[in-house]
N, C-alpha and C positions, 0 to 999 in steps of 0.2 A: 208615594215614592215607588219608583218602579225598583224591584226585587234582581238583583245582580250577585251572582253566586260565579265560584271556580273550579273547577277539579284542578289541582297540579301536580304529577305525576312527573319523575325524576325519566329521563329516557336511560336507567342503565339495567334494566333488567325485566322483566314482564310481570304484566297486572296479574295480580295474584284476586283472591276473593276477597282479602281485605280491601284492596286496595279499592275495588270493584264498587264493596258496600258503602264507602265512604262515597265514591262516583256519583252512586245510585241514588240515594240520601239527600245531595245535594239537587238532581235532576227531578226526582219527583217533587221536593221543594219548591223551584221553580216554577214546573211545571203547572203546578197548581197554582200558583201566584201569577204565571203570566209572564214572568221575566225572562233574564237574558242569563245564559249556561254559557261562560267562556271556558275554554280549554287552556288551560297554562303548561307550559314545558319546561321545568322547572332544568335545566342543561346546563347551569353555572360549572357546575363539574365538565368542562371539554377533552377533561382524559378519557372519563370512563362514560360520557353520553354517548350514544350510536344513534344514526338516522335508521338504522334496522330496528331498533328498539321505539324509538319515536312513532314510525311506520306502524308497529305491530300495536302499539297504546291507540291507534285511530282505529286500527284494524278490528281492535279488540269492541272499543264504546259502539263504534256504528253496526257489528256483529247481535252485539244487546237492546241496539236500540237506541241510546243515548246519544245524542244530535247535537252538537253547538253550533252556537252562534255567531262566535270566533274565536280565533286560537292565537297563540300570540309565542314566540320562545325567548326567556330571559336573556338568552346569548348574546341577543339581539339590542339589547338595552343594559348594557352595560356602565355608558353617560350618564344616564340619569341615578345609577348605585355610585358613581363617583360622583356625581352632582350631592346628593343626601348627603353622602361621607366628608365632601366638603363642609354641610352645612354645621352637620354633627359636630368637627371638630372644632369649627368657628366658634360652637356654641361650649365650648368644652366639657361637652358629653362622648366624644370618640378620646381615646387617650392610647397611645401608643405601651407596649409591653415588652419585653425582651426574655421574660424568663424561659427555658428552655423546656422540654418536656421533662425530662428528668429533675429538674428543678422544683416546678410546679408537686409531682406527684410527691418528692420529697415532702414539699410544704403543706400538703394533705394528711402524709403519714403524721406531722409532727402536732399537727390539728386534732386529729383525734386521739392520738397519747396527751394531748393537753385536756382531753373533753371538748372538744371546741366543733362546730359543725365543720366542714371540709371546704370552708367558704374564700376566694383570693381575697389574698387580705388586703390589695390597690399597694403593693409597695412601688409599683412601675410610678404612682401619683408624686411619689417624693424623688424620684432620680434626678439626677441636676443634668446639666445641660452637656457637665465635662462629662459624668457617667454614661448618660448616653451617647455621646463620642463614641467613647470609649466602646464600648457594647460596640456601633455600629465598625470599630476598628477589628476588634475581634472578628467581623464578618456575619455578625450577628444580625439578623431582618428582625423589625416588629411586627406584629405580632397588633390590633386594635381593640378595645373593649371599647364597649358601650357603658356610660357611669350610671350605674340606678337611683329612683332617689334615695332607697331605700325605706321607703314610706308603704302602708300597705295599699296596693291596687284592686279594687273592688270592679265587678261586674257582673248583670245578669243571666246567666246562662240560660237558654233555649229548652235544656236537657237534663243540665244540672242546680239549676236554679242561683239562688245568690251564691258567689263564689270570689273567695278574697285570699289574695299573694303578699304576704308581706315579703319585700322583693332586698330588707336585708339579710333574710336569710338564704340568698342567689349569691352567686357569683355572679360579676359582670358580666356580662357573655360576650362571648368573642366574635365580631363583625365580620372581620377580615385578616386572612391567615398571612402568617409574614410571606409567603411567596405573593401576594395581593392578590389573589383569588377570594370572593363572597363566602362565606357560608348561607344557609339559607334564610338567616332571619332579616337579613336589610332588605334582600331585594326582593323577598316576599312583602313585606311592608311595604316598599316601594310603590311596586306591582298592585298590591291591593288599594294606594290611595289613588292610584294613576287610572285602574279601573272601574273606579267607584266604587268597590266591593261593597255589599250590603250586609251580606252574612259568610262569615265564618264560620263551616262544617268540616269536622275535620275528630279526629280520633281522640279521646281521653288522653293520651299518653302525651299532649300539647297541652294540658290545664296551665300546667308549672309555667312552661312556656310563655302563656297567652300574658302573664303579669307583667316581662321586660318585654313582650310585642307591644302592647295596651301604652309603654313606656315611652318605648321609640316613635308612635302613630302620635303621639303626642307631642314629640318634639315635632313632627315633620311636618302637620298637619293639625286642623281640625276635624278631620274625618274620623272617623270610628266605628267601624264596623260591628254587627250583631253576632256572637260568639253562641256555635253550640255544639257539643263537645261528646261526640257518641261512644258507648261502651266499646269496647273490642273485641272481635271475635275469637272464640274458642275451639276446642275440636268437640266432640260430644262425650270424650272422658271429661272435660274440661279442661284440658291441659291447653297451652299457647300453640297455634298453628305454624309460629316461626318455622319451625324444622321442617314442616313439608310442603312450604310453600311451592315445590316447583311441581308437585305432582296438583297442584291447587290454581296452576294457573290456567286463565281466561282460553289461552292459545290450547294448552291439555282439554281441557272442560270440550269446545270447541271440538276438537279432534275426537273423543271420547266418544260424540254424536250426543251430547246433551244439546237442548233446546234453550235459547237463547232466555226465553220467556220464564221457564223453570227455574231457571238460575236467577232470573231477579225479582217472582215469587216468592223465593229462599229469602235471597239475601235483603226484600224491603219485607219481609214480615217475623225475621226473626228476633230475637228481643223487644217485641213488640206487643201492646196486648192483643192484638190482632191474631185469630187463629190462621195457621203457617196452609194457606190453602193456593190451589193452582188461579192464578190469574191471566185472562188471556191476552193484557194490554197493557204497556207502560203509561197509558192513561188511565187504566182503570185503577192502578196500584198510585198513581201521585193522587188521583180525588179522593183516595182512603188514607192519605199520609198526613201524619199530624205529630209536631215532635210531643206532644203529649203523651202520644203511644209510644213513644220510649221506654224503657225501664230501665236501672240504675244497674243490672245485671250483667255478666258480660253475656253477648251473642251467642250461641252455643251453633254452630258449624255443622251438620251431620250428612256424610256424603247418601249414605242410606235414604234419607228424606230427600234429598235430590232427584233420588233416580223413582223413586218412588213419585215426587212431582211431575218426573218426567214423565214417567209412565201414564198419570191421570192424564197427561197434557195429551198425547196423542190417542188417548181413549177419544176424549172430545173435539179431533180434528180433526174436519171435511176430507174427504180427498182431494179435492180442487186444489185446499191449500198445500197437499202435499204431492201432487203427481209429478211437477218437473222432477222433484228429489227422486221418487222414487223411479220413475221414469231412468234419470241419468245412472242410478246405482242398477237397473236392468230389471228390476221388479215386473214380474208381470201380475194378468191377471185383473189389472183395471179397478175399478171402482168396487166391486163387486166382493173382490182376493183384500182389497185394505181393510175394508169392512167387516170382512172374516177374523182376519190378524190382527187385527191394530189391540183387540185387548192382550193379548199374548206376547209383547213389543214391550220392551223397558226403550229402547232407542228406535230412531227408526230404520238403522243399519241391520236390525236384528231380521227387516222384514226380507233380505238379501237369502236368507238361510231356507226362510219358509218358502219361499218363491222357489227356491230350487228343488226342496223339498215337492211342490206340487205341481212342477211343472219339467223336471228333469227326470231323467231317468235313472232310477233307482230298485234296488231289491230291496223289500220288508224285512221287517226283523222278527224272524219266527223261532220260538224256542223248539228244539225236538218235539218234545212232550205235544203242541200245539199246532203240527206239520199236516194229520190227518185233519182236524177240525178246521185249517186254514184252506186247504183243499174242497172239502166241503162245503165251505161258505162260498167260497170261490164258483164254484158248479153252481149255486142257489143265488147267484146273484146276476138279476134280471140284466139283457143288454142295454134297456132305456133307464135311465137314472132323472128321476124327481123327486122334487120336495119332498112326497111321503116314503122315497123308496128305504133308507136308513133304519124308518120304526117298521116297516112290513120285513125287513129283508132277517133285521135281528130277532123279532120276535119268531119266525117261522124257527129259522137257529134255536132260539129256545127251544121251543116246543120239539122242536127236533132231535138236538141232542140232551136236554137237560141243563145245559148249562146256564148259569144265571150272573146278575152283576159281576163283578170285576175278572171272574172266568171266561164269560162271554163278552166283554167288549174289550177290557187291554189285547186282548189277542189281535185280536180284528184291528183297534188301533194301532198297534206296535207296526203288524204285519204292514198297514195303509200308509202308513207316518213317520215310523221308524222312532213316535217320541212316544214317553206314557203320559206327556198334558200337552194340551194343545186348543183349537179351533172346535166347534160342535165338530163331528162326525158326521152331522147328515149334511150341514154343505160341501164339505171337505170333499164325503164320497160322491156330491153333486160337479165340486172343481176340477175332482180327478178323473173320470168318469169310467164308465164299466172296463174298457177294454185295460185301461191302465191298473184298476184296481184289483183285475182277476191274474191279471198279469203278477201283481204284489204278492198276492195270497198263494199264489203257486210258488214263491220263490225266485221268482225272475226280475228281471231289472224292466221295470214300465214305470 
């Protein structure tokens, strides 16, 4: 059986990290399986989808890495959700509603002053023929449910293992809103038997759900997709990342200057028993994927471990791979200057600061107290600069004035650098070379 998975992503607002790891989860899946990665646009909503938003969801997966196969937008198939809905009702499993919103919640309130779960109790099932007249004279629209059977729905989870809905304790769920717009369960179903679907990946917070999906796939078809149902992520207090989704998203992250590879490092090895390590391939990360390595835990999110990922990732990165970047951001200094910096770099935008730092002109940063010794180092520092010139130039300084560790080199670096950490000091004073360095240590801008 060839392996057919989906991402479906709503176009009315940007891929956040959740959204991202559910993406990911399903791609590396795949990927190791061999199958096909369709892209779904889930746009049933036409008020509040944007083609800016759809754009920026491609912008986003191809950014990361994640490649489909084809893409497809619900908007577009709208016939075959009124085709189902016909079939539904023929079968009298769609059933027309009219209660109002205030109605319903009434009948909620009265539910739980009775002890009763908060369940529709199908009174739309008894209306007579004159009652719904009538309703529809009022100017009243229905409103569709879907009839369960109320039997318990069993299936094996990927993630969660055996997992059973007894679906009379649901409400009917509502198909189609009385203005006759989808919500998203028919034409996900739809959708999923149109495209084969093999597996369903998709968030925890769809368990409940997956019992009246599992219900409807049944009336419509014999197909049935493979269900697996991942924890959610969190932030690293553990609290829900809801509220700061938008400092969390794909397009920020992006902008930020994180590294594409880093972020889905993170996000395919956390909750996972997999130790949270830098990978440099989205094939390296699906031949390690296994929903086994799940855990029942939620995700735990930590921006800190990000940048930290990051930062390994361009430890370990050629310059080849990175001179257009740096190139275009004006970095100088070649192959040579990355190699120096690159451990010093959480981003690669950081390497913008150092480059000017070693190649612009600037004055050192000398404390009074350190103004004669900076001088003097200055006079004592040879016009040719080599490899050894750093260990001969400082030690003579010692020997010279007495000073030792952090007396004798912050000085010297502050004066060169203008930072107190940085790059070793002996290439540094080999990148910036004599005339520029003696220039620093006097106080002048070289």
């Amino acid at each position: 059986m060839s392996v057919i998975v989906r991402f479906a992503p709503s176009p009315t607002g940007k891929l956040h990290v959740g959204n991202v790891r559910t993406a990911l989860l399903n791609y590396l899946f795949v990927r190791k399986k061999g199958g096909k990665f369709i892209l779904r646009i889930d746009d049933t909503d036409l008020e509040r989808s944007t083609k800016a938003y759809e754009e920026g969801i491609q912008t986003d997966l191809s950014w990361l890495g994640m490649h489909w196969d084809s893409t497809f937008n619900q908007s577009h198939k709208f016939a075959n959700y009124d085709s189902a809905a016909k079939r539904l009702r023929e079968a009298g499993l769609l059933y027309a509603c009219y209660e109002t919103a205030e109605e319903l919640d009434k009948q909620r309130k009265l539910q739980r002053v009775a002890g009763k779960p908060p369940v529709y109790n199908r009174a739309a099932l008894e209306l007579t023929d004159e009652q719904k007249d009538a309703y529809r004279m009022e100017g009243r629209l229905p409103h569709w449910r879907f009839k369960l059977s109320g039997s318990v729905v069993t299936w094996n989870d990927m993630v969660r293992g055996e997992q059973s809905i007894d679906t009379s304790s649901l409400s009917d769920p509502v198909l189609i809103r009385g203005d006759g717009t989808y919500l998203y369960t028919l034409p996900s179903v739809v959708d999923d038997i149109d495209a084969q679907i093999t597996h369903v990946i998709r968030g925890e917070d769809h368990v409940t759900n997956s019992g009246a999906q599992i219900e409807i796939f049944r009336a419509l078809s014999d197909h049935l997709p493979t269900f697996a149902h991942t924890p959610l992520l969190v932030g690293k207090d553990g609290k829900s990342l809801s509220k700061r989704l938008g400092s969390l998203s794909v397009e920020q992250l992006r902008e930020d200057g994180l590294e594409p590879m880093a972020v889905c490092s993170l996000l395919g090895k956390i909750g996972t028993s997999d130790p949270v390590e830098i990978r440099t391939s989205i094939e390296q990360l699906s031949e390690e994927f296994a929903f086994s390595k799940i855990g029942r835990a939620p995700a735990r999110f930590d921006e800190d471990e990000l940048m930290m990922l990051n930062s390994k990732l361009l430890l370990e990165t050629d310059y080849n791979d990175v001179k257009d970047r740096l190139d275009n951001l004006g970095v100088e200094g070649g192959e040579r200057f990355w190699n120096l910096i690159r451990a010093n770099i959480d981003k690669i935008s950081d390497a913008v600061s150092w480059s000017v730092m070693a190649f612009a002109p600037m004055s050192g940063q000398i404390e009074p107290e350190d103004t004669d010794f900076c001088a003097l180092a200055a006079d004592a520092l040879p016009d040719e600069i080599d490899a050894d010139s750093w260990s001969k130039w400082t030690a003579f300084l010692k020997e010279t004035t007495g000073r030792k560790g952090k007396s004798l080199f912050m000085p010297l670096r502050m004066a060169l650098t203008g930072r107190a950490r940085g790059p070793g000091m002996g290439d540094m004073l080999q990148i910036l070379g004599a005339e520029k360095a003696k220039a620093r240590l006097k106080g002048y801008s070289g």
